[in-house]
N, C-alpha and C positions, 0 to 999 in steps of 0.2 A: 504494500500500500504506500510504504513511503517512497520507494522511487516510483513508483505512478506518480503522487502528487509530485516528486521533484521533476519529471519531465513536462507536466501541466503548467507547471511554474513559469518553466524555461521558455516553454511557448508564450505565456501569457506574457512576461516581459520583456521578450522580440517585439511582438506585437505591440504593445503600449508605445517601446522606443518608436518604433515606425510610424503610430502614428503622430507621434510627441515629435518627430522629425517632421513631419508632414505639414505641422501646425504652425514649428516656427518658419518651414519656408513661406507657408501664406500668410504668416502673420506676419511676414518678415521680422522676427525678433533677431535681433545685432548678436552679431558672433559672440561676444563677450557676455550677454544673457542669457547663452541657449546652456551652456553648461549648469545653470542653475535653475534652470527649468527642469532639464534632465536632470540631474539631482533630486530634484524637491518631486517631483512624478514617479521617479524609481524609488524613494524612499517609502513611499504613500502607499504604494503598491504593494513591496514587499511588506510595509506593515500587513494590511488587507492580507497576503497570501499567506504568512503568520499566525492570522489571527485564524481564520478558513483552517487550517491547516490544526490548532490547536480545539478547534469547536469541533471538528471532523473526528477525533480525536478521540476526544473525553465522552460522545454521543454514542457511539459505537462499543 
């Protein structure tokens, strides 16, 4: 069960980057902000898969 969820993870955080890339090209966010975007989006996320991850868990 746990490496299932570690390779849903892995997708889901491809995923999120791509479209967090996607956002700052049309949002045109300036080079020097996109890195903390990316940051502040992957942090939030892996909380979120964390949290999923710990509820999924203790449920079972």
């Amino acid at each position: 069960m746990f490496i299932v969820f570690i390779i849903f993870a892995s997708f889901i955080l491809f995923f999120i980057n791509k479209l967090t890339d996607s956002l700052c090209e049309q949002k045109e966010i300036p080079e020097e902000r996109q890195s903390q975007v990316f940051r502040t989006i992957n942090i939030l996320v892996t909380i979120l898969l964390i949290s999923s991850f710990v509820e999924i868990m203790f449920t079972t």
